[in-house]
mmCIF file of the N, C-alpha and C atoms, coordinates in Angstrom:
data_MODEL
# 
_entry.id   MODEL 
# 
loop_
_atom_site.group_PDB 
_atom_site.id 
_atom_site.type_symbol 
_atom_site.label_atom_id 
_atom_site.label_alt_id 
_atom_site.label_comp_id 
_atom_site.label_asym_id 
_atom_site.label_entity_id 
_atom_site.label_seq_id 
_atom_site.pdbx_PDB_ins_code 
_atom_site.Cartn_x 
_atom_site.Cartn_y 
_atom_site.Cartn_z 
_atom_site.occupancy 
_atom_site.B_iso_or_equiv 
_atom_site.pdbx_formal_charge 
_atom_site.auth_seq_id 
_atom_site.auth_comp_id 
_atom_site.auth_asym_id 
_atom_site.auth_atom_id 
_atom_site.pdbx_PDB_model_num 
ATOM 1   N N  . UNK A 1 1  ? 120.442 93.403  121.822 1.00 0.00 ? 1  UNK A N  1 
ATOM 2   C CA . UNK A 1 1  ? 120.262 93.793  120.440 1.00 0.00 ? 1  UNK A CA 1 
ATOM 3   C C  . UNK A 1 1  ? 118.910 93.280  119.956 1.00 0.00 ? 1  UNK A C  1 
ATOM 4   N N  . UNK A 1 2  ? 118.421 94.001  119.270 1.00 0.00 ? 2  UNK A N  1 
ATOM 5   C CA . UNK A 1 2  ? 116.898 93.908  118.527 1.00 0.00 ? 2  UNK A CA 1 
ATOM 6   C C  . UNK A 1 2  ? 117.041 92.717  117.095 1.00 0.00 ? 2  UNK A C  1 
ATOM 7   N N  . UNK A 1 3  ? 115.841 91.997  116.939 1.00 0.00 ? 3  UNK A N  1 
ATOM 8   C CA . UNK A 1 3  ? 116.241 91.326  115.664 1.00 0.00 ? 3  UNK A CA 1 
ATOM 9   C C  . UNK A 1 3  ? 115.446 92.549  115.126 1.00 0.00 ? 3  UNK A C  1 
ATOM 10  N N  . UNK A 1 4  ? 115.941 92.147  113.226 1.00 0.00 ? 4  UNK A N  1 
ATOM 11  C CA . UNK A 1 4  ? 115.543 92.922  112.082 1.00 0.00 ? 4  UNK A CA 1 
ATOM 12  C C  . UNK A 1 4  ? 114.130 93.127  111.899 1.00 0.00 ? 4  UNK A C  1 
ATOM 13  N N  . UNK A 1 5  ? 113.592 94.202  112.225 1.00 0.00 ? 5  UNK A N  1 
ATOM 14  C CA . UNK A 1 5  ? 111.868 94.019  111.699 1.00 0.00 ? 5  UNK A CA 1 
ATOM 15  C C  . UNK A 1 5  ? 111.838 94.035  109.677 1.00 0.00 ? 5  UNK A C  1 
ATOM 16  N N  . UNK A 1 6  ? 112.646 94.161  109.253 1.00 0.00 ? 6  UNK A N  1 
ATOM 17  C CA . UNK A 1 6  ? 112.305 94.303  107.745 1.00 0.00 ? 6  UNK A CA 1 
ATOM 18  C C  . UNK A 1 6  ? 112.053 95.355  106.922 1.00 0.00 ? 6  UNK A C  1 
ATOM 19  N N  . UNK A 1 7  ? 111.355 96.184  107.818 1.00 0.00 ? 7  UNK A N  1 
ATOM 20  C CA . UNK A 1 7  ? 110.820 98.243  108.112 1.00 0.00 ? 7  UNK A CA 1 
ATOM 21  C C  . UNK A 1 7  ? 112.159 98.646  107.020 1.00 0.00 ? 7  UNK A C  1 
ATOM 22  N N  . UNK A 1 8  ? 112.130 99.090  106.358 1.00 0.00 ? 8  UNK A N  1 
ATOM 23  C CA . UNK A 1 8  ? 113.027 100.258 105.560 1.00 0.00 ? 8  UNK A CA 1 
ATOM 24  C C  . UNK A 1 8  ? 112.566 101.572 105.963 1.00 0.00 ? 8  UNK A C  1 
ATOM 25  N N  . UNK A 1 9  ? 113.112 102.320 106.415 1.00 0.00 ? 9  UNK A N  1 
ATOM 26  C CA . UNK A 1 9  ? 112.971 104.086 106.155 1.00 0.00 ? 9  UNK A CA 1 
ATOM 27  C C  . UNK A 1 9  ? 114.280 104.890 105.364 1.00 0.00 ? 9  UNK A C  1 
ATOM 28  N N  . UNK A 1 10 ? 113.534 105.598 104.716 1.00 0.00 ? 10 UNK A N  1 
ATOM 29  C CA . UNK A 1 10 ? 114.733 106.023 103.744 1.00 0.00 ? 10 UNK A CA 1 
ATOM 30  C C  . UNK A 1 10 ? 114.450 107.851 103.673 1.00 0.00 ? 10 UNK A C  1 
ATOM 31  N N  . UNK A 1 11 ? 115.674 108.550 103.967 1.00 0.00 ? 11 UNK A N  1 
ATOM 32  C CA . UNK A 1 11 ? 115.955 109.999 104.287 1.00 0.00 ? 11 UNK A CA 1 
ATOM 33  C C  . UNK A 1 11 ? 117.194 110.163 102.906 1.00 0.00 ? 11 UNK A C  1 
ATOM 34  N N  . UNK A 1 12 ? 116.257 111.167 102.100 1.00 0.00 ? 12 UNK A N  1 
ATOM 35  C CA . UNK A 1 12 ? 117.317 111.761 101.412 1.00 0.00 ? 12 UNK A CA 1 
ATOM 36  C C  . UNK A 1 12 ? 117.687 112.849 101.744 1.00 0.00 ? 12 UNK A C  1 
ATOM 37  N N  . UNK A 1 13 ? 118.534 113.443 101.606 1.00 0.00 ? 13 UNK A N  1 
ATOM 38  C CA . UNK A 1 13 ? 118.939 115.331 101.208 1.00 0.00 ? 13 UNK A CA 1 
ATOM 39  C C  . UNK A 1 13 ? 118.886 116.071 99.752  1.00 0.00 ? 13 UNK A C  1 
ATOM 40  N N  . UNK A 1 14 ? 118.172 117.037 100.105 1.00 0.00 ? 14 UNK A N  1 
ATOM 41  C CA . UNK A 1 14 ? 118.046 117.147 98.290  1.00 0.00 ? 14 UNK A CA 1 
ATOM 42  C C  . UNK A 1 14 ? 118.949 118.300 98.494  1.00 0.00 ? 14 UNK A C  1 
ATOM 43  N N  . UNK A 1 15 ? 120.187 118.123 97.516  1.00 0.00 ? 15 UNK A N  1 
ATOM 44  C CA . UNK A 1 15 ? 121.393 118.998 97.324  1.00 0.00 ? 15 UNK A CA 1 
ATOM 45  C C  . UNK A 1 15 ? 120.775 120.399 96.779  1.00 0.00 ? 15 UNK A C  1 
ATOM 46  N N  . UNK A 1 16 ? 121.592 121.178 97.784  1.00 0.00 ? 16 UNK A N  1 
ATOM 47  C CA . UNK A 1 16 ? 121.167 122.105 97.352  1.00 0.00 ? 16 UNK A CA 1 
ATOM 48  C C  . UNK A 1 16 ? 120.652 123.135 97.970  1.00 0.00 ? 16 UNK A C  1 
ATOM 49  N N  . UNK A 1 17 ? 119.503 122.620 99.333  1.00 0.00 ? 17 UNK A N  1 
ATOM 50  C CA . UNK A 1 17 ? 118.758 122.920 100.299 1.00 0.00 ? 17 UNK A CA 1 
ATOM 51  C C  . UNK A 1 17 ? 118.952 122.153 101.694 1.00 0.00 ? 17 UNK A C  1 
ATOM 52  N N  . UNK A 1 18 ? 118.122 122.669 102.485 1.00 0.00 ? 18 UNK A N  1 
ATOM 53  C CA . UNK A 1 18 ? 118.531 122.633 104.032 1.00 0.00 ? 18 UNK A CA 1 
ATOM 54  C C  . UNK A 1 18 ? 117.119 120.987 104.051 1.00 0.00 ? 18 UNK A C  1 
ATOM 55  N N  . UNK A 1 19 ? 116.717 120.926 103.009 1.00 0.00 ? 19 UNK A N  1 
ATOM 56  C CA . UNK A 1 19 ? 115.647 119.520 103.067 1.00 0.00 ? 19 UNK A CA 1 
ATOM 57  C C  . UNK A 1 19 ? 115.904 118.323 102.990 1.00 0.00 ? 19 UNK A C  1 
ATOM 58  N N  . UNK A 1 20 ? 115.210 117.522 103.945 1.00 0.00 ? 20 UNK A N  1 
ATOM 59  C CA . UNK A 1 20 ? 115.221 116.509 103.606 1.00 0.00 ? 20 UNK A CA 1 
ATOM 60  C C  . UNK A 1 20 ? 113.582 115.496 103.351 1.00 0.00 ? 20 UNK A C  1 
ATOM 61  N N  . UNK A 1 21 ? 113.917 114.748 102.796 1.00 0.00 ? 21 UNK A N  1 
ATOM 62  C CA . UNK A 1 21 ? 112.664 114.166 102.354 1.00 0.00 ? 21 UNK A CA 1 
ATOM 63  C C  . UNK A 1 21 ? 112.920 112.733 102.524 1.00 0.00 ? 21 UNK A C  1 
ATOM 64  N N  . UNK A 1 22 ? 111.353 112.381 103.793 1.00 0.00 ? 22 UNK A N  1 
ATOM 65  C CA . UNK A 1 22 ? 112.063 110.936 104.358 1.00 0.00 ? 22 UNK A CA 1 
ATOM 66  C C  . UNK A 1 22 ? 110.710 110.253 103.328 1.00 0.00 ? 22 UNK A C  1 
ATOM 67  N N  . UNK A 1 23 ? 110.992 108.582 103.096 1.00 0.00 ? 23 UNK A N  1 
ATOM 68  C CA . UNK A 1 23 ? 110.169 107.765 102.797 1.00 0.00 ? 23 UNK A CA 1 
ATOM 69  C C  . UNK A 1 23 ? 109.900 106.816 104.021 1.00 0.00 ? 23 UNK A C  1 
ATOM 70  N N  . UNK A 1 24 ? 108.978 106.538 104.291 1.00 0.00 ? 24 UNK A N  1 
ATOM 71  C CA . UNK A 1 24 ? 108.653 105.377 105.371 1.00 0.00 ? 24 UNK A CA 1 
ATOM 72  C C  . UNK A 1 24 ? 108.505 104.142 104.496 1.00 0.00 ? 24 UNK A C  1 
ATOM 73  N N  . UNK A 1 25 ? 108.210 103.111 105.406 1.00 0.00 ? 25 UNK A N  1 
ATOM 74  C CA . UNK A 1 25 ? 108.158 101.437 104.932 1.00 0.00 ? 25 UNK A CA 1 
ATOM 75  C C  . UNK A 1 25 ? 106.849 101.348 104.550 1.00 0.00 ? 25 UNK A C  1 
ATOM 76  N N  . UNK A 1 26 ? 105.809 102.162 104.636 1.00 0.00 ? 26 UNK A N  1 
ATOM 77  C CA . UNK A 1 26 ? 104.564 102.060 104.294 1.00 0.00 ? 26 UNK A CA 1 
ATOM 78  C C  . UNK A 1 26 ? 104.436 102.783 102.652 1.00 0.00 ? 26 UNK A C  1 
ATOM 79  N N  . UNK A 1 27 ? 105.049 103.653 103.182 1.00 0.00 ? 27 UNK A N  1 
ATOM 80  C CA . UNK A 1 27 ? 105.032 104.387 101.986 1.00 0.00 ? 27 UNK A CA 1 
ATOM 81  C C  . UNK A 1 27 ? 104.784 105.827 101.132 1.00 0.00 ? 27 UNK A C  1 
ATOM 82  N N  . UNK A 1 28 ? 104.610 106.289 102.823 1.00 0.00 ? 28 UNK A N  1 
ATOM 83  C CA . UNK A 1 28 ? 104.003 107.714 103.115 1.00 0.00 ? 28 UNK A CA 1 
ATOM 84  C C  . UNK A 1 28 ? 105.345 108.296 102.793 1.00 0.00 ? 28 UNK A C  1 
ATOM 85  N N  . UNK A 1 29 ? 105.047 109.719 102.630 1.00 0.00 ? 29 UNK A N  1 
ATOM 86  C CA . UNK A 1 29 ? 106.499 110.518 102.266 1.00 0.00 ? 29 UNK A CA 1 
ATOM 87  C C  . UNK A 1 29 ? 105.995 111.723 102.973 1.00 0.00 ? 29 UNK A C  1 
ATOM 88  N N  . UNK A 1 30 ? 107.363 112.512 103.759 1.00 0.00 ? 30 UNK A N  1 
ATOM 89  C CA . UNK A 1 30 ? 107.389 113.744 104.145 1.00 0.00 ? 30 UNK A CA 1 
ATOM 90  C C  . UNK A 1 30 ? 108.329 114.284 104.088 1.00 0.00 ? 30 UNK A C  1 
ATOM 91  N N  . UNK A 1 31 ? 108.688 116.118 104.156 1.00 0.00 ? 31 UNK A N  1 
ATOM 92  C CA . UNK A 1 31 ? 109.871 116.829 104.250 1.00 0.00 ? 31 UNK A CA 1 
ATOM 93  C C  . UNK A 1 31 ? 109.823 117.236 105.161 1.00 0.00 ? 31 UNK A C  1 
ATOM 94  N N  . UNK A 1 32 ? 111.310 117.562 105.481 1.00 0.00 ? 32 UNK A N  1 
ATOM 95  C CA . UNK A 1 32 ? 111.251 118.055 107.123 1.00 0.00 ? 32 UNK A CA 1 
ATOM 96  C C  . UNK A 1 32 ? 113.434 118.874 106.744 1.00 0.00 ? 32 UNK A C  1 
ATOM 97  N N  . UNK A 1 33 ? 112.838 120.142 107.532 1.00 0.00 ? 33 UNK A N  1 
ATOM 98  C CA . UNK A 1 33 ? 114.554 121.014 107.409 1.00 0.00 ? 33 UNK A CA 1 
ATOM 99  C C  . UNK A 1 33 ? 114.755 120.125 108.832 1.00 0.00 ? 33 UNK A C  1 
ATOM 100 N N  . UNK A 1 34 ? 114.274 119.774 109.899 1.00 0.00 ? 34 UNK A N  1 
ATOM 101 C CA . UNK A 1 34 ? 115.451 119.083 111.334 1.00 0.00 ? 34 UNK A CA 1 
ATOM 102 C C  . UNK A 1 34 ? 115.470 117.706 110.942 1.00 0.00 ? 34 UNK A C  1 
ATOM 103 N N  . UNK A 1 35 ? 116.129 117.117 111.207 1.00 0.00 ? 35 UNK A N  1 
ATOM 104 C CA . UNK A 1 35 ? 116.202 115.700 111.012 1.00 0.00 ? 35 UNK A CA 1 
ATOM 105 C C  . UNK A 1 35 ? 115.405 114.614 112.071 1.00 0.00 ? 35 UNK A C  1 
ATOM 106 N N  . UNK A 1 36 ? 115.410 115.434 113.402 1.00 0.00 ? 36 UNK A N  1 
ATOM 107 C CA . UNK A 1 36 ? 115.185 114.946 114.681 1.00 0.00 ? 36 UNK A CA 1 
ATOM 108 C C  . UNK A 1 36 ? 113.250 114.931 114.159 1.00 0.00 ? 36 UNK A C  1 
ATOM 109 N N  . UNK A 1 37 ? 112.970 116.301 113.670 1.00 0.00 ? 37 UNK A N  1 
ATOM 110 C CA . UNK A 1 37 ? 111.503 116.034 113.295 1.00 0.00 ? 37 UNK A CA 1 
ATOM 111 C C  . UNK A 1 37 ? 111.301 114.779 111.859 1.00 0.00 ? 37 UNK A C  1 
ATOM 112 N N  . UNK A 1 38 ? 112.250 115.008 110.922 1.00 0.00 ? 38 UNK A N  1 
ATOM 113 C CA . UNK A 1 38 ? 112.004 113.618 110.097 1.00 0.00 ? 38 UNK A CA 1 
ATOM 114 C C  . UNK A 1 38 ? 111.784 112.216 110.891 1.00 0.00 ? 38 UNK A C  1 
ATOM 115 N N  . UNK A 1 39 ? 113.092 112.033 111.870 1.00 0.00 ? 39 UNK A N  1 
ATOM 116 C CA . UNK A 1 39 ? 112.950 110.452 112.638 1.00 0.00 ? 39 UNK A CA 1 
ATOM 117 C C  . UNK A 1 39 ? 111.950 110.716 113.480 1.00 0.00 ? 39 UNK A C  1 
ATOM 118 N N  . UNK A 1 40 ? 111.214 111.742 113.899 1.00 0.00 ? 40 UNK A N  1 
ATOM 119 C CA . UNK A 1 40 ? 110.134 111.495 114.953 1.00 0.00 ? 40 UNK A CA 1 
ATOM 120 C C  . UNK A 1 40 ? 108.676 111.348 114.473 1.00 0.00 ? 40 UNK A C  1 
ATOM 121 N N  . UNK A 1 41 ? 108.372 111.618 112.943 1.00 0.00 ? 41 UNK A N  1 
ATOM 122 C CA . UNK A 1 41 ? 107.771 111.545 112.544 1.00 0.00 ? 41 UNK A CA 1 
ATOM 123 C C  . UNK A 1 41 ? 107.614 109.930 112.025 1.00 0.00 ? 41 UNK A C  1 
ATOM 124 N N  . UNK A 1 42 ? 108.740 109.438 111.213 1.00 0.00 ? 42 UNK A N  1 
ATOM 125 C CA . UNK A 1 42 ? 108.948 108.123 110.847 1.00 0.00 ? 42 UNK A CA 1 
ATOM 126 C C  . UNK A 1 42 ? 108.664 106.963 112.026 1.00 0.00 ? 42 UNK A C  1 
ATOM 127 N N  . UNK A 1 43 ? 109.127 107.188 113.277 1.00 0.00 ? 43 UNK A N  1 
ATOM 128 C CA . UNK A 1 43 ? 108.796 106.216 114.338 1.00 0.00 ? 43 UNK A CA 1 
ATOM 129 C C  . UNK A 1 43 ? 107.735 106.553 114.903 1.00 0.00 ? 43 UNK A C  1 
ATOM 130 N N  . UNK A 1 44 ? 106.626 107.309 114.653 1.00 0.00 ? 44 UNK A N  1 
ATOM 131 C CA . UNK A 1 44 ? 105.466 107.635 115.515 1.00 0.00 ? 44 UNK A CA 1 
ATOM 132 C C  . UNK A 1 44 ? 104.392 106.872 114.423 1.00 0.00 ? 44 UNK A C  1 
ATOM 133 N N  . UNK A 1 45 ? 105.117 105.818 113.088 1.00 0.00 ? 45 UNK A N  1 
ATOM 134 C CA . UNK A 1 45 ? 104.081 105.264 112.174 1.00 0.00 ? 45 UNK A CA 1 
ATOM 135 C C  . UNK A 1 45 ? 103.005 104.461 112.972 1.00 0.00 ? 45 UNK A C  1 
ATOM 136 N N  . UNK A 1 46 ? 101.921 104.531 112.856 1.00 0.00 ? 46 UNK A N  1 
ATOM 137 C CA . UNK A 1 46 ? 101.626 104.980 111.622 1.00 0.00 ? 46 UNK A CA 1 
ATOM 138 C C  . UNK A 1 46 ? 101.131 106.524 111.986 1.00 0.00 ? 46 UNK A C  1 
ATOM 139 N N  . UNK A 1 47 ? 101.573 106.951 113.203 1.00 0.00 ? 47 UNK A N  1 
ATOM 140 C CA . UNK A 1 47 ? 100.452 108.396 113.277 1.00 0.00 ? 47 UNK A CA 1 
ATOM 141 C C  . UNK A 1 47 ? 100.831 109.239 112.351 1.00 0.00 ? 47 UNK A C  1 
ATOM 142 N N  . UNK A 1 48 ? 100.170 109.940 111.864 1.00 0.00 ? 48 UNK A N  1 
ATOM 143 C CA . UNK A 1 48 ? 100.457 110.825 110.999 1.00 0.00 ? 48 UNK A CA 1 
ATOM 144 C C  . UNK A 1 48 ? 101.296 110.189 109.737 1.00 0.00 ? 48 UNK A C  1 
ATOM 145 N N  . UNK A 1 49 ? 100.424 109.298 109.343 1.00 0.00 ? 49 UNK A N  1 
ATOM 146 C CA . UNK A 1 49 ? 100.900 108.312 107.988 1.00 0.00 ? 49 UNK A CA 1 
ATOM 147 C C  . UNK A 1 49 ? 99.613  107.759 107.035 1.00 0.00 ? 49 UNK A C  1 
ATOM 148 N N  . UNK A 1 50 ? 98.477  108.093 107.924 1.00 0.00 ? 50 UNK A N  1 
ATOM 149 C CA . UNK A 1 50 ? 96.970  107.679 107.266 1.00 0.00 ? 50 UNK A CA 1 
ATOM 150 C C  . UNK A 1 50 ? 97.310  108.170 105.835 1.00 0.00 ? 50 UNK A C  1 
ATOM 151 N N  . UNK A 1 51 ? 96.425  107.622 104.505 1.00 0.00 ? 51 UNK A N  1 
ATOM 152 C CA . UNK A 1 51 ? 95.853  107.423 103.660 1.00 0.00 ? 51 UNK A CA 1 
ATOM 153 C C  . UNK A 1 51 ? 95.295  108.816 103.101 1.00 0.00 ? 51 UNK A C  1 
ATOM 154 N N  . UNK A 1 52 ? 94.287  109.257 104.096 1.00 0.00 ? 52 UNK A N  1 
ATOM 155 C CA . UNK A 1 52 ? 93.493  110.189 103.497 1.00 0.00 ? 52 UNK A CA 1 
ATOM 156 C C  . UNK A 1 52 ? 93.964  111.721 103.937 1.00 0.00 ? 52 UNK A C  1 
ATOM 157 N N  . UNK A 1 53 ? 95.768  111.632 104.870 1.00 0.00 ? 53 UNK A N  1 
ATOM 158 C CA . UNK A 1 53 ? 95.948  112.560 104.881 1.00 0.00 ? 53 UNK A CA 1 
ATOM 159 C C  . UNK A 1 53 ? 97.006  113.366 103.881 1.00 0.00 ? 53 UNK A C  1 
ATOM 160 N N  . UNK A 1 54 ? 97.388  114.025 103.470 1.00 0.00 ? 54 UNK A N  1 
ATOM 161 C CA . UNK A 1 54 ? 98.096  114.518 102.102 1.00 0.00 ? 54 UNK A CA 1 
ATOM 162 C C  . UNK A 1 54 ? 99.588  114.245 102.500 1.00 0.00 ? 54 UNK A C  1 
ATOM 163 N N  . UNK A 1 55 ? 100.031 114.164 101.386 1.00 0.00 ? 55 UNK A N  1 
ATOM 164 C CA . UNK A 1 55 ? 101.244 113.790 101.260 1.00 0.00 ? 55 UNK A CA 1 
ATOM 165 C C  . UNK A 1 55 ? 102.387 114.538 101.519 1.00 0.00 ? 55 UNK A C  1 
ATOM 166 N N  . UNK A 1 56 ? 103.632 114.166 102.053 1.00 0.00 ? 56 UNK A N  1 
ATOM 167 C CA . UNK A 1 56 ? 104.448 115.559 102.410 1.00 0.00 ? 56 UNK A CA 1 
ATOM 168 C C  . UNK A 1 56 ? 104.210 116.228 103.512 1.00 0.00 ? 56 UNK A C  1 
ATOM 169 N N  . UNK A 1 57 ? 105.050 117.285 103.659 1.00 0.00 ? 57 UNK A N  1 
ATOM 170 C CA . UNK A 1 57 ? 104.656 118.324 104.670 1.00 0.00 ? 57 UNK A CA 1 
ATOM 171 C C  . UNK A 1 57 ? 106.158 119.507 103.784 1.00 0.00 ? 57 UNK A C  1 
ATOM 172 N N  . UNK A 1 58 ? 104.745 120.909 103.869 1.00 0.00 ? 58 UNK A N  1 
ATOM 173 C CA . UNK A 1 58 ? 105.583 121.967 103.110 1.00 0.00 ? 58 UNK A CA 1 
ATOM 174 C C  . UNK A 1 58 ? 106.330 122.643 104.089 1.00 0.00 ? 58 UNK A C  1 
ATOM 175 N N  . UNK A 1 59 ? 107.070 122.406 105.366 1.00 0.00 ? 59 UNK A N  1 
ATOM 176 C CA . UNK A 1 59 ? 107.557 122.940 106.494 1.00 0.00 ? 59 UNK A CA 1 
ATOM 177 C C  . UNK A 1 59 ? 109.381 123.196 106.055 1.00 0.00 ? 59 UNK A C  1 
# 
């Protein structure tokens, strides 16, 4: 078993729609309809989590 890194990631569902919209521990936010692409996105931090790239994804 792993100890706790502290890392929060947080996946909502927005009722209603097939979306979900994850928050990372950094602080970046994206949407994603598979879930498998939300968590693969969230554990590949920071790639595709930079600063100067836009927020979200309209997919």
């Amino acid at each position: 078993m792993t100890s706790p890194t502290g890392e929060i990631y947080r996946i909502d569902w927005l009722p209603g729609t097939d979306v979900l919209h994850g928050t990372c521990h950094c602080g970046r936010e994206h949407t994603a309809q598979d879930p498998v692409e939300m968590w693969e996105w969230m554990l590949a931090h920071p790639q595709g989590h930079a600063i100067d790239e836009p927020r979200g994804n309209s997919s």
